[in-house]
C-alpha positions in Angstrom: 146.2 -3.5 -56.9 147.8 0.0 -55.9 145.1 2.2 -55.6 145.5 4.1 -58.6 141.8 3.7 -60.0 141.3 6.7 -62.3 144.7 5.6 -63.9 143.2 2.1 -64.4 139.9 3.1 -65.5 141.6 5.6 -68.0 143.9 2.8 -69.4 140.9 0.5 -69.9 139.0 3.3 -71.8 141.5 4.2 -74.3 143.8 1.1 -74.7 141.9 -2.3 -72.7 138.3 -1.7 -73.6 137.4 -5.6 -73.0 138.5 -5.2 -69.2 136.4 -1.6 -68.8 133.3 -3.4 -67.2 136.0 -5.6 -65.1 137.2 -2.3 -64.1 134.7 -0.8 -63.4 133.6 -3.3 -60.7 136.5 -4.0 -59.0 136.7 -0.6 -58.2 133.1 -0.2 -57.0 134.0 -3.2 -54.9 136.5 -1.6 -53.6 134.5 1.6 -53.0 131.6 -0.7 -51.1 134.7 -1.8 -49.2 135.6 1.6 -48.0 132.4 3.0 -47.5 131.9 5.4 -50.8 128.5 4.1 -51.3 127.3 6.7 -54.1 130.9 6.0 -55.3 130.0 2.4 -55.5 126.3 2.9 -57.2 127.9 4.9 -60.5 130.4 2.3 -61.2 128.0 -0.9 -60.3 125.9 0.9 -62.9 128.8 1.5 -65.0 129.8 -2.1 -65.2 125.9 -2.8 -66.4 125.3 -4.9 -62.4 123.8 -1.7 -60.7 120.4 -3.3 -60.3 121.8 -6.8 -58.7 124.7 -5.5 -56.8 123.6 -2.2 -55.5 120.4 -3.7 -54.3 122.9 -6.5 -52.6 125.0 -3.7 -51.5 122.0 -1.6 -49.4 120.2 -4.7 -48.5 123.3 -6.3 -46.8 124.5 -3.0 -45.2 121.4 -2.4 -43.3 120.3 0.8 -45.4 116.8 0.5 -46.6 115.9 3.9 -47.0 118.5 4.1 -49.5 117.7 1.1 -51.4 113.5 2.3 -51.3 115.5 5.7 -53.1 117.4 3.6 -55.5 114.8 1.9 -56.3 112.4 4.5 -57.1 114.8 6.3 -59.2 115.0 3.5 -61.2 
């Protein structure tokens, strides 16, 4: 809720590993949020949703070029 993400994501590694996933996509939410897209894709993927919500994510914001990438990658 403050911002400090790397601290969270650190706690959840070592002490919290049931919230990690949790974690990890609130902070890509927030990263969608802000505008860190490729920020966004490695936690999406690191909560085990990259193929619904980054999908969602380029879809909704207009970026289809990205999403044809994405998508080819995979």
């Amino acid at each position: 809720a403050c911002g400090q993400w790397e601290k969270a994501l650190e706690v959840a590694e070592k002490s919290d590993r049931i919230h990690l996933r949790t974690t990890h996509y609130a902070y890509a939410q927030h990263l969608e949020k802000v505008g860190d897209y490729l920020g966004a894709v490695k936690h999406f993927e690191a909560a085990d949703c990259g193929a619904v919500e980054v999908t969602r994510m380029y879809y909704q914001g207009g970026m289809l070029d990205e999403l044809e990438t994405y998508i080819n990658k995979q």
